[in-house]
C-alpha positions in Angstrom: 16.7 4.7 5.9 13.8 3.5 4.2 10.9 6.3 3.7 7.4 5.1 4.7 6.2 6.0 1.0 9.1 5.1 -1.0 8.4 3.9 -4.2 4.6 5.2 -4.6 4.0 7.5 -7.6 1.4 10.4 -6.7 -0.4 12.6 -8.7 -1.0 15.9 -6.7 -4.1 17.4 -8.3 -5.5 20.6 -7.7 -6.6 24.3 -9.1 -3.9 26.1 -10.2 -6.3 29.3 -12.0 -9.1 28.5 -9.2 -10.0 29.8 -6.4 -7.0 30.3 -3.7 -7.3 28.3 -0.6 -7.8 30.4 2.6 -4.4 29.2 3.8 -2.1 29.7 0.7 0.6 27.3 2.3 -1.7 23.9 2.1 -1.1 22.8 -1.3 2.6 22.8 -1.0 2.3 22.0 3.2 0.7 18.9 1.3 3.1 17.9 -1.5 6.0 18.4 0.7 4.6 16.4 3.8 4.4 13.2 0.7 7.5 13.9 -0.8 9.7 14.0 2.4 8.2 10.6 3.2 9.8 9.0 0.2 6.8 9.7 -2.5 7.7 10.8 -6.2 5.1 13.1 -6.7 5.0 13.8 -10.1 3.2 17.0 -10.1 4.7 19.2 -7.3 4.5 22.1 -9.0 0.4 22.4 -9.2 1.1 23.6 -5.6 3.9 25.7 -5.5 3.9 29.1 -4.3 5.1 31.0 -6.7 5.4 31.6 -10.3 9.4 31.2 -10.3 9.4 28.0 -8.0 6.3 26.8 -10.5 8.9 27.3 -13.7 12.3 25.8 -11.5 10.1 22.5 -10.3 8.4 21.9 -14.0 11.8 22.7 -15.5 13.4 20.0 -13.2 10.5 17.9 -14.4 10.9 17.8 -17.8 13.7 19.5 -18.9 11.6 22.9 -19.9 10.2 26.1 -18.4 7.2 27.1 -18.7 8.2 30.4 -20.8 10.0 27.9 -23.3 6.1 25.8 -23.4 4.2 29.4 -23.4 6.4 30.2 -26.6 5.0 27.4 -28.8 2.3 27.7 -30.8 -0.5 25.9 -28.8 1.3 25.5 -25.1 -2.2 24.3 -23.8 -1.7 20.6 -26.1 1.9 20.5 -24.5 0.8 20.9 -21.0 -2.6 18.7 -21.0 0.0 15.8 -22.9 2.4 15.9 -20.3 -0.1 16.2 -17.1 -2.2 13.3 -18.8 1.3 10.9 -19.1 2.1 11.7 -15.3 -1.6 10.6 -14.3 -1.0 7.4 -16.6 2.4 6.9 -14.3 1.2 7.3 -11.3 0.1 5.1 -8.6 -2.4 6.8 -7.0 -3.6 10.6 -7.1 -4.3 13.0 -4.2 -6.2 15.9 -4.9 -7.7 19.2 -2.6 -11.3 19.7 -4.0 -12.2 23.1 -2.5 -12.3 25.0 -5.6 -14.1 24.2 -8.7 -11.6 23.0 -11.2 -12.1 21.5 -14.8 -8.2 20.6 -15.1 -9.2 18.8 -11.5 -12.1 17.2 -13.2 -10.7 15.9 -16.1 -7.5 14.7 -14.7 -10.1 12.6 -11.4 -11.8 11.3 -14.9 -8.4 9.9 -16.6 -7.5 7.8 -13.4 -10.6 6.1 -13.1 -10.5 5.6 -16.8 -7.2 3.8 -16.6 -8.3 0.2 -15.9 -10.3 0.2 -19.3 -7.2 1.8 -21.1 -4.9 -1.0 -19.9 -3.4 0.4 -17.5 -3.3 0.0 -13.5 -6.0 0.9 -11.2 -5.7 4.1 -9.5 -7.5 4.8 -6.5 -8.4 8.7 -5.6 -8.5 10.8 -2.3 -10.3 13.7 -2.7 -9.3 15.9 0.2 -12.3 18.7 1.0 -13.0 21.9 3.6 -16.1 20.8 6.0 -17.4 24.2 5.0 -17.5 23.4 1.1 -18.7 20.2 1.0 -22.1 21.0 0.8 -21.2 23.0 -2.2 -18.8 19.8 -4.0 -19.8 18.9 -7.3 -21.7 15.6 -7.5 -19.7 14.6 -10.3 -16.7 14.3 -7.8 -19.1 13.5 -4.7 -20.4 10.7 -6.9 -17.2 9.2 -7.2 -17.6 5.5 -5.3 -15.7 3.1 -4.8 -17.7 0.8 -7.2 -16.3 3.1 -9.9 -12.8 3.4 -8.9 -11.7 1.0 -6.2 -10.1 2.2 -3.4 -11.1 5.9 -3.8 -12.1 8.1 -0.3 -13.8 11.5 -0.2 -12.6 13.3 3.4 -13.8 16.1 4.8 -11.3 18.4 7.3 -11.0 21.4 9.2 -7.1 21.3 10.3 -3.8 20.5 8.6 -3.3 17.8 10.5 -6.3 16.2 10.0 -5.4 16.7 6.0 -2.0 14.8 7.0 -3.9 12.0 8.5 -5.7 11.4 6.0 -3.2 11.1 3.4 -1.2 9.1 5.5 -3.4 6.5 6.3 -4.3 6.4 2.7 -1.1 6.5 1.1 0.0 3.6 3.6 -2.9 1.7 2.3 -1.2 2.0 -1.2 2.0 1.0 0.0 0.5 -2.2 1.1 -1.3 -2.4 -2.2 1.7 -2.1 -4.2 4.1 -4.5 -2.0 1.8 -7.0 -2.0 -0.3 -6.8 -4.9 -3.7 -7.3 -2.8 -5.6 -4.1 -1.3 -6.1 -4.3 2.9 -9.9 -5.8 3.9 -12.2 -3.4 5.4 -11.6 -4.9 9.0 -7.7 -4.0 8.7 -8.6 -0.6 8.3 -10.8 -0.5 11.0 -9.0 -2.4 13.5 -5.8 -2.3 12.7 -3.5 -0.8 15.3 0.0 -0.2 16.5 2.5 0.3 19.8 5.7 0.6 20.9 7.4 -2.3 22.1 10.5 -3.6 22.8 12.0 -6.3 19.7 12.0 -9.3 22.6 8.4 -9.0 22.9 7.7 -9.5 19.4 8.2 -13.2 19.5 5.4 -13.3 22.3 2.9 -11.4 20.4 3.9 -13.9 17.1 3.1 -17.1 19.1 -0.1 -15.5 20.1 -1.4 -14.2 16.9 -1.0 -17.4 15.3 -4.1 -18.7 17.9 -6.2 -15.6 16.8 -6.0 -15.2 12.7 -4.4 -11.7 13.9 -1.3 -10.2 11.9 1.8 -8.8 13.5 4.9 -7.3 12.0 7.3 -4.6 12.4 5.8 -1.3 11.0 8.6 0.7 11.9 12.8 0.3 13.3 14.5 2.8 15.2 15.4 6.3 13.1 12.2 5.2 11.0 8.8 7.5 11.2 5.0 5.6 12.5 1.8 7.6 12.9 0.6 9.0 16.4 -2.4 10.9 16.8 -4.2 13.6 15.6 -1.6 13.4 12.3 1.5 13.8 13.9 4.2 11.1 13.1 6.3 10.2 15.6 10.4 8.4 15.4 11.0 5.4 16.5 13.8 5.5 19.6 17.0 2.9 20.0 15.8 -0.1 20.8 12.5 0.0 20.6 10.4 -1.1 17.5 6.8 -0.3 16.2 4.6 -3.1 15.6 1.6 -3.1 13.8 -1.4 -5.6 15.2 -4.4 -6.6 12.5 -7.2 -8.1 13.5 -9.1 -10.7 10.7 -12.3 -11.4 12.6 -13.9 -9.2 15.6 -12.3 -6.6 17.9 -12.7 -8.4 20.7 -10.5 -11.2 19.6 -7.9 -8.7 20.8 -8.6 -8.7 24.2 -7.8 -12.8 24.4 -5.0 -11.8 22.4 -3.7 -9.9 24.7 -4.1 -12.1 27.7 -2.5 -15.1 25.5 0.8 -12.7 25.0 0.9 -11.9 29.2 0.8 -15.7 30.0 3.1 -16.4 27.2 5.6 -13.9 28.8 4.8 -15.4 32.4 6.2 -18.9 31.2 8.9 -17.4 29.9 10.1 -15.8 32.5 9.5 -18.8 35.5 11.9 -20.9 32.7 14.3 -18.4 33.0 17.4 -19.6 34.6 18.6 -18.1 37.4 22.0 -16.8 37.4 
């Protein structure tokens, strides 16, 4: 079954010597909520728990413990080499801004850098408490998308607000990557789903075509689609999720609607009777 995220490269950045977040779970609540979706994040150990997990995940990584890097003779060149290539790698990064960080800083700096090193743009979400924001540096406040296409700063209070957010952003990077062109502001404003059966979808294809709207499958059954308030739902037998986008003005919806009922009206006085 294919993961929502499958095939996107993250950089998880955040402080590892910094202050600890209030809930000591988040960072890795955060990793594993991408990587069970399909994502390769390449730094998974910034938010492990422990020192042990920390030293297995790294090892996994690249073949060597952090003891074995801690016994060369400058282990600080090793480490900022090899955190440096996986920002080069990835596709986007992630990164939880509560705490000031100058590993956070420099490694935010290197993917906005990318583009004039030749390599691919990398947009940033920079995930922050409502109750530190006021106290974010500027230098990561000022981030705008101007600078580094595609990049969100987002404010939370819950977990699942945090899962949202990634979500929505990392499915914007999915898109990115499949199709080689970034969704228009109106798609992510407008865009929308629902739970249909797979007979209806033809009705809802005839009708978009009338409208400049979108429609395709966004998830099968056994396959994962967001619901509200961050919570991802499953897809049942025999139903589909389709995704509706929008190209002009919300409204256009509502005659796109009406268009789909009559369509399914005609088709069902042509039925024959058996």
């Amino acid at each position: 079954m294919t993961q929502p995220f499958e095939g996107l490269r993250v950089y998880y950045s955040g402080t590892i010597k910094g202050s600890p977040e209030p809930d000591p779970e988040l960072p890795w609540k955060l990793v594993r909520f991408m990587a069970d979706r399909g994502a390769d994040v390449l730094s998974e150990h910034v938010a492990a728990r422990t020192p042990a997990e920390m030293d297995e995940i790294r090892a996994r990584r690249i073949g060597r413990t952090i003891q074995q890097l801690y016994q060369e003779p400058e282990p600080w060149i090793g480490v900022r080499r090899q955190d440096l290539q996986w920002v080069n790698e990835a596709d986007c990064v992630v990164a939880l801004v509560n705490a000031p960080s100058s590993g956070v800083g420099m490694e935010l700096q290197r993917a906005i850098d990318k583009p004039g090193l030749g390599m691919n743009q990398t947009p940033i979400l920079c995930l922050v408490r409502s109750d530190v924001l006021p106290r974010l540096s500027f230098m990561v406040h000022g981030i705008t998308p101007e600078e580094n296409p595609g990049s969100e700063i987002k404010e939370y209070v819950t977990t699942e607000e945090v899962q949202q957010y990634i979500f929505d952003f990392l499915s914007r990077r999915k898109t990115e990557k499949e199709t080689g062109q970034p969704r228009s502001e109106m798609e992510r404003r407008y865009r929308t789903w629902l739970i249909d059966k797979p007979e209806n979808l033809p009705f809802m294809e005839e009708a978009a075509a009338g409208f400049g709207i979108t429609v395709s499958v966004l998830a099968k059954p056994g396959e994962t689609y967001p619901c509200d308030h961050g919570v991802l739902g499953t897809v049942k037998e025999g139903d589909i999720c389709i995704e509706i986008v929008p190209s002009t003005r919300e409204q256009d919806l509502r005659a796109f609607w009406l268009r789909v009922g009559s369509l399914k009206k005609a088709a069902a006085l042509v039925k024959p009777r058996v």
